[in-house]
N, C-alpha and C positions, 0 to 999 in steps of 0.2 A: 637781585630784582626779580620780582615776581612775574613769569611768563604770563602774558596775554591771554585771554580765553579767545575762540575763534570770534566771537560778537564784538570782543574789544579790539583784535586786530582789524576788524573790515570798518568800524567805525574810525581808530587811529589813520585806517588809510584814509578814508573819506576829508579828515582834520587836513592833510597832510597836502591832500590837490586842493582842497578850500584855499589853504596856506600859501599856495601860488598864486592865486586871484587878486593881486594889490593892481593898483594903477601903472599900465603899460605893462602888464606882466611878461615874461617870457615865455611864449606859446611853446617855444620846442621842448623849455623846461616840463611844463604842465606836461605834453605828450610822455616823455619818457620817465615822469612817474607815475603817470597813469600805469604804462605798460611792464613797469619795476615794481607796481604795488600788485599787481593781476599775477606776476610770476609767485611773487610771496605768499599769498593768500590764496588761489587755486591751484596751488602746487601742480603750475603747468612748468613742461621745460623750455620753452620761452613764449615771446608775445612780442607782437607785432601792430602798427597801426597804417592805415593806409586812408590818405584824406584827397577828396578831388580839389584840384585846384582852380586856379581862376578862367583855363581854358577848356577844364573837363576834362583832364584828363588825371589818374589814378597815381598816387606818387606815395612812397614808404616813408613814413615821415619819422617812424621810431621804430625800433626794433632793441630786443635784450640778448640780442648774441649777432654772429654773422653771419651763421647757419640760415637762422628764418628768416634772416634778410635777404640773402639769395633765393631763398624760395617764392619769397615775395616779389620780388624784381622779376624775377623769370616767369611769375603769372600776370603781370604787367604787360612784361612785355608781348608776353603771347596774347596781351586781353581774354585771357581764360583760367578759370581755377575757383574752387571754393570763395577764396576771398571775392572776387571780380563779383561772383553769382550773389555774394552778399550784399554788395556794396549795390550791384544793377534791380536787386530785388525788395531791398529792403526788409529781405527776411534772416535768421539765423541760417547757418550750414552747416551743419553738425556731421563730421566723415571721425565715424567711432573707431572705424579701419581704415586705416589709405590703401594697405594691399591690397585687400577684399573690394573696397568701396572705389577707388578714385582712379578706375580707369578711363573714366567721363572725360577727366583731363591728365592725358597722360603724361603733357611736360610736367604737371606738377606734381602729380604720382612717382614719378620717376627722380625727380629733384626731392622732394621729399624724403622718401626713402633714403635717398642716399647719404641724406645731411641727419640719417638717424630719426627722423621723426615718425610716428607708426600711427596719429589722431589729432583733427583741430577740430577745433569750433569757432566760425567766423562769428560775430557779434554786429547785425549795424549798429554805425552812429548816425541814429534818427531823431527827429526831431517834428510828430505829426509826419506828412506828407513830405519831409525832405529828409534824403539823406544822405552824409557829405563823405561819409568812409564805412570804414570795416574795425572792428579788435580783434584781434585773430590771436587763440591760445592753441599754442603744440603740445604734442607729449609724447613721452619716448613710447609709452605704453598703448597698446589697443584698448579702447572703452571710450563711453559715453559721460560727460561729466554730470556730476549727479544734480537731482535741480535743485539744491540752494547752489552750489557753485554758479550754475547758467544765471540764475539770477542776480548773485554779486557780479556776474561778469556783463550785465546788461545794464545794472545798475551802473558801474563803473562807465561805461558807453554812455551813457545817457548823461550824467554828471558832466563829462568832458565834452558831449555835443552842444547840451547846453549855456558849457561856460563861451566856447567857439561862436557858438550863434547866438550870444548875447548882444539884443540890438537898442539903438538909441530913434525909434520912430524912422524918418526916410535917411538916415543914414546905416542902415541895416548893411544893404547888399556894397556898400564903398567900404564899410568896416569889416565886414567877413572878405571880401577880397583885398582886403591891405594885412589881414592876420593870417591870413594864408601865403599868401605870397612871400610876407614875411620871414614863415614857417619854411619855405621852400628854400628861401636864397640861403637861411642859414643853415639847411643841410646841407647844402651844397660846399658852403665855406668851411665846414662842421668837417666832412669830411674829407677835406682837401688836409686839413688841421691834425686831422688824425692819422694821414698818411702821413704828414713831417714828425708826429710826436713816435708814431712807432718806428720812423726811420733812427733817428735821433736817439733814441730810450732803449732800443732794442728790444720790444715790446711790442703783442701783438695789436689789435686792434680796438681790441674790449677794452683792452685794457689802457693802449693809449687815450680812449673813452671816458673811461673813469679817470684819471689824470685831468684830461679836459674840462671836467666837469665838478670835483672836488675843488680845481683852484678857483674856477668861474666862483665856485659855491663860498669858498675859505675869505675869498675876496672882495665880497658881493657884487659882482659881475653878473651879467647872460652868460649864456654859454658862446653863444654869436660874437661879442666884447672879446673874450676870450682869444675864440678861436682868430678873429682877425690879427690880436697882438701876436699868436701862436705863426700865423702866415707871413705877417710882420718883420718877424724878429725881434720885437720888441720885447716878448721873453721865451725861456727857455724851460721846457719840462722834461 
């Protein structure tokens, strides 16, 4: 089969989150291949998203390893970091260098660093005058990503805030907080799910992950469906 040109890949991605968008879709599906097509395509070493929820407050809702997800939770928790500035500002935050640059916030500098990571670029997900998270791409490497990158990678942002904040007239604000919250419980169950499959499988986390998510996928399942039967005992992976 003949490889992709880079225009073909960023368009296949774009098919591919459209692809999610049927009736009652699965929102945490859509989030993590948002953040599986941004790793592939901007040849960052991972990605992250971070969406407010129905109380205001900042939560990781997808992440493509477990590195950037601890970096992400620890600037949560601290309420400070690149991502946080992205998300309160509704601008890009581009740290080309974490050493040089991100002593601003130094639980994240330091979290960072550690989990390997040396450059991000926070992306909002804006929508006009609102915006509900962050896309955040790492990279092992120091630099700046180049501007078609920044742009598929806002493109991407904007695509998925859009599909989120898709409203029906005055049921707007009852349906973004029932797809978010939605979004929330099944991380929650997601990775309670993950911790039985990697006990179970002897298998780390990523990869009890992809397990979780292949059979959702092989089965035509959510991944939420899933993970509940996984908590269950209803089956075993």
């Amino acid at each position: 089969m003949a490889m992709l040109s880079r225009a073909g890949r960023v368009s296949a991605a774009f098919v591919k989150i459209a692809d999610t968008l049927v009736a009652d879709y699965d929102v945490f599906d859509l989030l993590h291949t948002l953040v599986d097509e941004s790793v592939g395509i901007l040849d960052a070493a991972a990605a992250g998203l971070v969406l407010v929820d129905p109380a205001g407050d900042l939560q990781v809702m997808a992440s493509t390893s477990e590195e950037s997800q601890l970096v992400e939770v620890l600037q949560l928790d601290a309420g400070a970091g690149p991502c946080v500035d992205c998300y309160r500002t509704g601008a890009v935050v581009a740290i080309d260098d974490i050493a040089a640059q991100g002593s601003r916030w130094p639980l994240f500098q330091s979290s960072a660093l550690s989990q390997g990571f040396r450059s991000l670029h926070a992306v909002p997900m804006r929508l006009r005058s609102r915006t509900i998270g962050a896309l955040n791409l790492f990279g092992h490497e120091a630099g700046p990503l180049t501007a078609d990158d920044a742009a598929i990678a806002q493109a991407f942002a904007d695509v998925a805030t859009i599909t989120l904040l898709q409203e029906r007239a005055a049921r707007e604000s009852a349906l973004i907080n029932e797809q978010l919250q939605r979004a929330l419980n099944s991380r929650i169950l997601i990775e309670q799910a993950k911790g039985v499959i990697a006990h179970t499988s002897n298998v780390d986390m990523s990869a009890a992950f992809a397990l979780l998510r292949g059979y959702a996928r092989a089965h035509n399942q959510t991944i939420y469906e899933t993970a509940d039967k996984v908590i269950n005992r209803s089956i075993s992976l």
